[in-house]
C-alpha positions as CSV (number, residue, x, y, z in Angstrom):
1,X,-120.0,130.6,84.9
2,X,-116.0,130.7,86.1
3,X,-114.2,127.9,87.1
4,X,-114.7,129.7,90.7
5,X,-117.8,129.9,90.5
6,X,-118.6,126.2,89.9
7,X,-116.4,125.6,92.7
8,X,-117.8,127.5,95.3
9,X,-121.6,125.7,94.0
10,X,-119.8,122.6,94.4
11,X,-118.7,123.1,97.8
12,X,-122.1,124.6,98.5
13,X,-123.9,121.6,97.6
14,X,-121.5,119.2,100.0
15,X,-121.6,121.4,102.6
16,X,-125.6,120.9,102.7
17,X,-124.7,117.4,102.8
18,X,-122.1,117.2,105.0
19,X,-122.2,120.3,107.6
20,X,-124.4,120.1,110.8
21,X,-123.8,123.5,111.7
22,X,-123.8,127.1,110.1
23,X,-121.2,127.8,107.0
24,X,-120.1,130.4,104.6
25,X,-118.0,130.4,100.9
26,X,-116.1,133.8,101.1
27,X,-114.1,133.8,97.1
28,X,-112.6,136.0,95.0
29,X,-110.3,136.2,92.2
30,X,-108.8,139.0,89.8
31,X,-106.3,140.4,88.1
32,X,-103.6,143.2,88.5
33,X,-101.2,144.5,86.4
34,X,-97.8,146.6,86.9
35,X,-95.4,148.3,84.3
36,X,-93.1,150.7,85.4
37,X,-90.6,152.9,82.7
38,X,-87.2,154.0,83.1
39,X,-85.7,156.2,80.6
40,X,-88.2,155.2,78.2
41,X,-87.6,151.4,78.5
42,X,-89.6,148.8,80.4
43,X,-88.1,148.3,83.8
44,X,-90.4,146.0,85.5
45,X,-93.2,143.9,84.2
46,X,-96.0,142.1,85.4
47,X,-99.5,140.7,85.1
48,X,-100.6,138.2,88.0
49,X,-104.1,136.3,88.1
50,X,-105.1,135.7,91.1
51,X,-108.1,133.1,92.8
52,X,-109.1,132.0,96.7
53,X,-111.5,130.3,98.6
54,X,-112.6,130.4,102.2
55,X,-115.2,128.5,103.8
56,X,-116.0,128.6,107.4
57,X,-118.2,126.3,109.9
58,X,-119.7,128.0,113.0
59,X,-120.1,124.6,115.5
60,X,-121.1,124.8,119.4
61,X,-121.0,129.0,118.8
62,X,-117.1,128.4,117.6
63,X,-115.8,129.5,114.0
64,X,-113.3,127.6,111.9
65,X,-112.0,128.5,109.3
66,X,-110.4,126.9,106.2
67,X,-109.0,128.0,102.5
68,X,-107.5,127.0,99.2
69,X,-106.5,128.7,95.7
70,X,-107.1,125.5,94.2
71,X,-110.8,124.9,92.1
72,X,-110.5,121.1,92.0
73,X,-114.0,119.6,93.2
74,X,-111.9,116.5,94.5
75,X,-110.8,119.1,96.9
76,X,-113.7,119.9,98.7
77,X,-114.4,117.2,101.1
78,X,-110.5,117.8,102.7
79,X,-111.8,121.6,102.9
80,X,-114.8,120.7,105.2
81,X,-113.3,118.9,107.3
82,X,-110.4,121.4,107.9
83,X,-112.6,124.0,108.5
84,X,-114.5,121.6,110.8
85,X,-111.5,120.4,112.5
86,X,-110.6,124.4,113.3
87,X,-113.6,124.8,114.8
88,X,-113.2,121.9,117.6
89,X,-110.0,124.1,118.3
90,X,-111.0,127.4,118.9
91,X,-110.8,128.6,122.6
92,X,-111.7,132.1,122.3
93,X,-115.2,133.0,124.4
94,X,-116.1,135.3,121.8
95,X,-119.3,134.1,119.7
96,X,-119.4,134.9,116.1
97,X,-122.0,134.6,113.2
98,X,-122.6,133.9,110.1
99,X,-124.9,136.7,108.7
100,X,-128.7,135.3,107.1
101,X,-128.7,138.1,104.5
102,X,-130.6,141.8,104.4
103,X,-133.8,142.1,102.2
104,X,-131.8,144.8,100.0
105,X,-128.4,146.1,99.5
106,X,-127.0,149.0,97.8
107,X,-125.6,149.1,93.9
108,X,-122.9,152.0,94.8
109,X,-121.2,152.2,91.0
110,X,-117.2,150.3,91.9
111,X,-116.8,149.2,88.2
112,X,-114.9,151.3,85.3
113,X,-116.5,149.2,82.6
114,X,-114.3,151.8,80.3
115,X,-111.4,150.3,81.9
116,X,-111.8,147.1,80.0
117,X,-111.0,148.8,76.9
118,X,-107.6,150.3,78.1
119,X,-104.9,147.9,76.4
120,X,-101.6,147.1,78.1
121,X,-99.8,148.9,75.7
122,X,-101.5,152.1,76.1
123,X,-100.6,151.8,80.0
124,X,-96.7,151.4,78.9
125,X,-97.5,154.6,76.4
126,X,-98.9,156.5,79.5
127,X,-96.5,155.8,81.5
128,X,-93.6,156.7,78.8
129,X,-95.9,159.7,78.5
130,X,-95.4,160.3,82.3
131,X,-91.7,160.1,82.4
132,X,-91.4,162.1,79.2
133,X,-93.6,165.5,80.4
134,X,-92.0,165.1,83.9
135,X,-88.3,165.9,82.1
136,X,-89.5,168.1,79.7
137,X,-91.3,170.4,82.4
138,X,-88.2,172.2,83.8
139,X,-84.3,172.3,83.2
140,X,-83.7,171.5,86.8
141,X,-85.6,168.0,86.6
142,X,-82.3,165.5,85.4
143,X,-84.1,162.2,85.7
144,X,-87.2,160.1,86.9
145,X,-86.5,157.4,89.3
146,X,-89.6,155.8,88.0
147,X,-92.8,156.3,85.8
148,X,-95.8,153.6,86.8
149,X,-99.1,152.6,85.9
150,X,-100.5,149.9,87.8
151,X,-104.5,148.8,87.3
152,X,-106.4,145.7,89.2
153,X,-110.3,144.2,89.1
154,X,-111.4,141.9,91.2
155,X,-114.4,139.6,92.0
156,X,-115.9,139.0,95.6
157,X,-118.2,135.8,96.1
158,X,-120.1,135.5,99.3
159,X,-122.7,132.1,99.5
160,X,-124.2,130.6,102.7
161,X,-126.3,128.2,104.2
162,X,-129.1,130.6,104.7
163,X,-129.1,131.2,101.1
164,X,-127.0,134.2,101.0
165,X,-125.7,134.6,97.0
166,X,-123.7,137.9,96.4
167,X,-121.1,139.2,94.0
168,X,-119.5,142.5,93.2
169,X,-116.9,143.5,90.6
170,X,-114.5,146.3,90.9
171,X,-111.8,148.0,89.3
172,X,-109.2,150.4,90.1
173,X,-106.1,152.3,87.6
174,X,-103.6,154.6,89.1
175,X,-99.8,156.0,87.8
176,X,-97.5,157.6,89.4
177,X,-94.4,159.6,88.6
178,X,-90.8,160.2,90.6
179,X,-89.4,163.2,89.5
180,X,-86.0,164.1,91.0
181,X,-84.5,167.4,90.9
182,X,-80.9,169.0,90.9
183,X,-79.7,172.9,91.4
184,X,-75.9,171.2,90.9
185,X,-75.4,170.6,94.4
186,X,-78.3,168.8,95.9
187,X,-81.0,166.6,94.9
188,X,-84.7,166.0,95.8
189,X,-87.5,164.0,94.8
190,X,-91.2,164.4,94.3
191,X,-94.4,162.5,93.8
192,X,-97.1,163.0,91.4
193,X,-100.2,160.9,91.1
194,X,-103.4,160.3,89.2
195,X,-105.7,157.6,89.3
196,X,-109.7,156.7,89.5
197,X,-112.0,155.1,87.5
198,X,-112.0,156.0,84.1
199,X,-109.3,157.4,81.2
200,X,-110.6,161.2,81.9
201,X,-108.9,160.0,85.9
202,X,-105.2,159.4,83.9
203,X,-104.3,163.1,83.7
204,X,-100.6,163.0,82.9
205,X,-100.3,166.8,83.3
206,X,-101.9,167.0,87.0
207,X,-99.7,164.1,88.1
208,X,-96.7,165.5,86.5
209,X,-96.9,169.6,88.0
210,X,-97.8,168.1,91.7
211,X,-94.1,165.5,91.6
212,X,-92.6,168.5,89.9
213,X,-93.4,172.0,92.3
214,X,-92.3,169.5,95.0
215,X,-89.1,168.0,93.8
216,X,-88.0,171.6,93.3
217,X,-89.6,173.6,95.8
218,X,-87.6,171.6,98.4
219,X,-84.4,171.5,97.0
220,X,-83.1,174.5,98.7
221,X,-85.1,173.5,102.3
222,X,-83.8,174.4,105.0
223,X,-84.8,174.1,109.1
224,X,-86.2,176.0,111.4
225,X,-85.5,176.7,114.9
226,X,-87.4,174.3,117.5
227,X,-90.6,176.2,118.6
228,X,-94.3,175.8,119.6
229,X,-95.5,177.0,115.9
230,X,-99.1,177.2,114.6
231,X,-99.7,174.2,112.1
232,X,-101.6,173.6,108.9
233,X,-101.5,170.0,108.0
234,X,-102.5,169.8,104.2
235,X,-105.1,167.5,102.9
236,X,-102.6,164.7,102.1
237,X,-100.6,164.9,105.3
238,X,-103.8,164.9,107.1
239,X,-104.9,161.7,105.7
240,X,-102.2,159.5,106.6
241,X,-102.5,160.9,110.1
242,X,-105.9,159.5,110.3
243,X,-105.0,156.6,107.9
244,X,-102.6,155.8,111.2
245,X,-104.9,156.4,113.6
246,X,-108.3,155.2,112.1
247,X,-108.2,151.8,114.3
248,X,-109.0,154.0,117.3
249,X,-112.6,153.8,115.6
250,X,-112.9,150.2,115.4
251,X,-115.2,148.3,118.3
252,X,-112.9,145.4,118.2
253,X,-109.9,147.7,119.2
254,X,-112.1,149.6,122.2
255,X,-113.4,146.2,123.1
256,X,-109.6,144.8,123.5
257,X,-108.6,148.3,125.6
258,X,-106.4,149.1,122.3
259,X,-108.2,152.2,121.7
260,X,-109.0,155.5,123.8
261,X,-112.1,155.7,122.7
262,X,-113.9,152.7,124.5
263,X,-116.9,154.0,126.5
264,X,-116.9,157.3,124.9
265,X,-120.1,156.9,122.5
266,X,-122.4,160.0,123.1
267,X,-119.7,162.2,124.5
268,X,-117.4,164.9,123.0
269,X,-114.7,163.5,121.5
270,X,-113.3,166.2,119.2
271,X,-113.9,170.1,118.1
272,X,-117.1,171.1,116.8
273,X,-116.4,171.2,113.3
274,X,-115.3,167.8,113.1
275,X,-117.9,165.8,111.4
276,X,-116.3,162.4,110.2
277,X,-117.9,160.1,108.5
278,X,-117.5,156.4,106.5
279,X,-119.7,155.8,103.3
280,X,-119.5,152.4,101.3
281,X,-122.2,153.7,99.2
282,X,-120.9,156.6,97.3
283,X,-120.0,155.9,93.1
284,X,-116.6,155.8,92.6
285,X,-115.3,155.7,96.3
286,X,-112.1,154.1,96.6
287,X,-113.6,151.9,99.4
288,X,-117.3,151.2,98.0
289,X,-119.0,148.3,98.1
290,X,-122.3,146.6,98.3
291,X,-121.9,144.7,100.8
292,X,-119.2,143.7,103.4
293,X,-116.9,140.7,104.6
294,X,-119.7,139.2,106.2
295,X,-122.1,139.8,103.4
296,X,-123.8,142.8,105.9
297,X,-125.3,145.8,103.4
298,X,-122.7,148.5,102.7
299,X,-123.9,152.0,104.5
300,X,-123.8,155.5,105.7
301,X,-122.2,155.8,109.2
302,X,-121.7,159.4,110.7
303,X,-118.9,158.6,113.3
304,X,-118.4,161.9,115.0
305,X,-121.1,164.3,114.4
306,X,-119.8,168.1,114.9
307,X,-117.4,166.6,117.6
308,X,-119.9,163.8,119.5
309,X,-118.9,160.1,119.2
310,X,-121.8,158.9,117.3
311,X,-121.0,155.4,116.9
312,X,-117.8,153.2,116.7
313,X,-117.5,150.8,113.6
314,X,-118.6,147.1,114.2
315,X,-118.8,144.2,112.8
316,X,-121.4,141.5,113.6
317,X,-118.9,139.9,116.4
318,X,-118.4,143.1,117.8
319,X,-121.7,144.4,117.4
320,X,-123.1,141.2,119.6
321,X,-120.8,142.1,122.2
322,X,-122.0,145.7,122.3
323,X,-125.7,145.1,121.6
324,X,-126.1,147.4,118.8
325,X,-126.1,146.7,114.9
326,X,-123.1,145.8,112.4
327,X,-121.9,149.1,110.9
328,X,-121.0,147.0,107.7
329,X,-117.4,147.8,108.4
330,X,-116.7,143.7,108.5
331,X,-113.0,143.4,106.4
332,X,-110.6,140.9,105.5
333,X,-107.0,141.2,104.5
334,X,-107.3,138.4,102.1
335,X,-109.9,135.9,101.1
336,X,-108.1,133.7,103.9
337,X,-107.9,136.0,106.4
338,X,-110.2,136.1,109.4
339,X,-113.4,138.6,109.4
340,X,-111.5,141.9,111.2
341,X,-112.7,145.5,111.1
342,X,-111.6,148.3,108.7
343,X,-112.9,152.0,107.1
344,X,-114.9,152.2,104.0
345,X,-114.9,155.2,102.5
346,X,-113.8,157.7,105.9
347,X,-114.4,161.1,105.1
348,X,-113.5,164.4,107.0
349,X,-115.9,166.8,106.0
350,X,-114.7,169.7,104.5
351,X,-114.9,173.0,105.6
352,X,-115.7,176.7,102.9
353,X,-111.5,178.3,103.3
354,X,-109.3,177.5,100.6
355,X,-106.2,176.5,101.8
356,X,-104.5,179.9,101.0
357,X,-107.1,181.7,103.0
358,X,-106.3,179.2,105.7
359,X,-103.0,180.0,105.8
360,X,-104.4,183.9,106.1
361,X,-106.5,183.3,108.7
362,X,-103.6,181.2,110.7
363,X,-100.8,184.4,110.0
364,X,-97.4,182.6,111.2
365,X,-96.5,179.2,111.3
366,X,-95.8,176.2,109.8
367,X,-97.9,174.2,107.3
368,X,-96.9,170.6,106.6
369,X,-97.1,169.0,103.6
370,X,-95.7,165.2,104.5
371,X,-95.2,163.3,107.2
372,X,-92.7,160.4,107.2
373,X,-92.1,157.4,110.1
374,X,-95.8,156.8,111.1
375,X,-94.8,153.1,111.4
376,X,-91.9,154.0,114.1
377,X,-92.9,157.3,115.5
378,X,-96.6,157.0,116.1
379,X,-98.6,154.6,118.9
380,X,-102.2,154.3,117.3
381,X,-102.8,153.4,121.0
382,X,-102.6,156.0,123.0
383,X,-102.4,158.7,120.0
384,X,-99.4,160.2,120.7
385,X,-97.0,161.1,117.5
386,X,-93.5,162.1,116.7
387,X,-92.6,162.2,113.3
388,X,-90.5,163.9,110.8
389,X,-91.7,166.3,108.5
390,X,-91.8,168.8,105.7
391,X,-93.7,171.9,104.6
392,X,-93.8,175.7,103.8
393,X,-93.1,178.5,106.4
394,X,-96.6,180.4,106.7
395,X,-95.4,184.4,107.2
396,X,-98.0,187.2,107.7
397,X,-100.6,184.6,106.2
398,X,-98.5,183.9,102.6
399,X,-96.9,180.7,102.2
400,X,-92.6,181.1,102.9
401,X,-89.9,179.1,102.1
402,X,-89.8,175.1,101.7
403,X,-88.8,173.3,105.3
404,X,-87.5,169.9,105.8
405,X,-85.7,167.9,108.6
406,X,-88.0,168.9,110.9
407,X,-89.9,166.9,113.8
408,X,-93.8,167.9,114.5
409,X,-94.9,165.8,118.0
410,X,-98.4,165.7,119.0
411,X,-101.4,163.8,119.9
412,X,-103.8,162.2,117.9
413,X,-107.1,162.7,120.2
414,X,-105.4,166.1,121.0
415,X,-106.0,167.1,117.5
416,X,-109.1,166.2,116.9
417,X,-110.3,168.6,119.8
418,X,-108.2,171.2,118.4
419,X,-108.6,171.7,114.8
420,X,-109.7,174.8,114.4
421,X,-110.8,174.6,110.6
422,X,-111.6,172.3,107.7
423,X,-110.4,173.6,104.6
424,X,-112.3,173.2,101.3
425,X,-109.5,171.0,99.6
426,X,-110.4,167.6,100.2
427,X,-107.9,164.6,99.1
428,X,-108.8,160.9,98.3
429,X,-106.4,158.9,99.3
430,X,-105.5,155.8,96.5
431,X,-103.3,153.9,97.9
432,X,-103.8,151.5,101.5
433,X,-107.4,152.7,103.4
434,X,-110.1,155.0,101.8
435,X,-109.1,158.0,103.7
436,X,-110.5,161.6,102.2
437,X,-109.3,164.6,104.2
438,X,-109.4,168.6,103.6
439,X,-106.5,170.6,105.0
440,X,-107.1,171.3,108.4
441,X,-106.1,175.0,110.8
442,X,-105.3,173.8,114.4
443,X,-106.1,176.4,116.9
444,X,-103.3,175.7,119.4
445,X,-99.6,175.2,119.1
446,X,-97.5,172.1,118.4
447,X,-94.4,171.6,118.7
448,X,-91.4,171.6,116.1
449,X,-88.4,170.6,116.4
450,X,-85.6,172.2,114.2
451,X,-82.1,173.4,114.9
């Protein structure tokens, strides 16, 4: 057993002692590492352990919370009575729980045991590797602002009163490449990345021709003129528009009035082929896992079913408010952050059309590739969206020149009632939420501002 894990018995066994109301051990600890190359030499470094504890007391139908990185036992009686103390402080009328445990979870497959076996020294080789194929692919790439690999596992402990005793391990490698490209006068970066589960998922090649078509294709971009155009937002684009936009799902958002959606379960919320949907329990998923911050069974939830508001996404605070069950969507930001709400695995369903035939079927417009400034230029609120852009012109259904500097303005709940088609093309996004989206054919309009 780990130093943590003693621990955490440790504190279990005092808090039997010493608690008179409900508690809960929320722990986990890991590793991640970090090597980035330029011009074949290591730039940056670094491998970081990591370990935390959080125990919280429920008292009079009040939660307090308390945490440490420290695994000293002489510790444990100060933790207590923090948490305890927290409790008596807590003024908010909301009731929340600790969970008593399910009968049966599910075992979705998180852990790359073949990632064990990957040394650090073939990570700085890969990433060499990276940096080398990206300047050897064409003439017009002159450097690589950066070649990375980065890969993390990490443990999650939940125990409890009620005799709740879970664990999951998971692990995670990704690299990515910079590639910047020159025609002599100007300059333009790209982004290539590979990642997953295994060494098949560290595919040098794929991650290299992606950052390389895009640092060149847009080095001679140019605007358009400002227009209502006919959009395609590609798979990648399309997930960081939801990825921006995914807390209009959460209860706890609807529930504060920080979400449209509140009061819209059962009703048409978005076109008819729009089925999204969030799955903890799929092998591999970037967001699996057994169980949730509140130790609730990881699930299947279909959110919108072919454009109805199934459910919202709860967590067992939440969930009590609204009288229905947990979704098992229960998340914290760290192991001492309070229980909030956030996506597992949240999946637009994919349509048949390749993106190609998509841009057939559409004839003119625009299709966007990236979208930049979601921090600043879009209100998860109330949906709306300004933001700058880039793309391809779409003429007589065949992909045109590259665009940049452009401004595409919408609104989030707009789109959702307007997409006209899925593509086939679906994206997994690695990095921040588990967001997997197919490019997507929006019936109406939007507009673009150019020249």
């Amino acid at each position: 057993m780990s130093g943590l894990g003693r621990f955490c018995d440790a504190l279990l066994a005092y808090a039997k002692e010493h608690c008179d109301g409900e508690y809960e051990i929320y722990a986990t600890n890991g590793e991640s590492f970090r090597v980035e190359i330029l011009n074949g030499q290591i730039k940056n470094y670094s491998v970081n352990d990591y370990a935390g504890v959080s125990f919280r007391v429920k008292k009079n139908g009040k939660m307090g919370y308390a945490s440490t990185t420290s695994v000293e036992e002489d510790g444990i009686p100060a933790l207590v009575s923090a948490a305890e103390e927290n409790a008596a402080l807590i003024e908010t009328p909301d009731e929340q729980f600790i969970f008593e445990g399910a009968k049966s979870y599910p075992s979705p497959k998180v852990y790359g045991e073949e990632l064990d076996s990957i040394t650090a020294e073939e990570k700085i080789n890969f990433a060499k590797e990276l940096e080398k194929k990206a300047l050897q692919a064409d003439p017009k790439i002159i450097k690589v602002e950066g070649s990375t690999v980065v890969s993390a596992k990490s443990t999650v402990m939940i125990k409890n009163c009620h005799g709740m005793d879970l664990c999951e391990n998971s692990d995670f490698i990704a690299a990515y490449v910079v590639p910047i490209a020159s025609d002599g006068e100007r300059m333009n970066d790209g982004f290539g990345v590979c990642g997953g589960f295994d060494r098949a998922c560290l595919d040098a090649d794929k991650a290299v021709k992606k950052g390389v078509v895009e640092a060149i294709d847009f080095l001679g971009a140019g605007s358009v003129k400002s227009a209502n155009m006919r959009v395609i937002f590609r798979n990648s684009a399309f997930c960081d528009l939801i990825e921006t936009f995914s807390g209009i799902f959460s209860s706890d958002n609807a529930q504060r009035g920080l979400s449209m959606l509140a009061g819209k379960e059962g009703e048409k919320i978005a076109a008819d082929c729009v089925t999204l949907t969030d799955d903890a329990t799929v092998d591999f998923g970037f967001g699996s896992r057994a169980f949730d911050s509140e130790g609730v069974p990881g699930r299947r939830t279909v959110v919108v079913d072919h454009g109805v508001l199934k459910t919202l996404l709860y967590n067992l605070k939440t969930a009590h408010k609204a009288g229905v069950q947990s979704t098992g969507n229960a998340s914290k930001g760290g192991y001492s952050a309070p229980v909030g709400i956030s996506v597992n695995n949240f999946t637009l369903t994919p349509g048949e059309k390749s993106l190609e035939q998509l841009c057939e079927k559409m004839g003119d417009g625009i299709m966007i590739t990236e979208v930049s400034g979601l921090h600043a230029g879009a209100n998860p609120m109330t949906g709306d969206f300004s933001l700058m852009a880039k793309g391809y012109l779409v003429e007589g259904g065949k992909r045109g020149r590259a665009v940049s500097g452009v401004t595409v303005s919408g609104n989030f709940y707009e789109l959702l009632k307007d997409i006209e088609e899925p593509g086939a093309d679906t994206y997994h996004n690695m990095f921040g939420e588990a967001i997997s989206s197919p490019s997507v054919l929006m019936r109406s309009p939007l507009s673009v501002a150019g020249e």
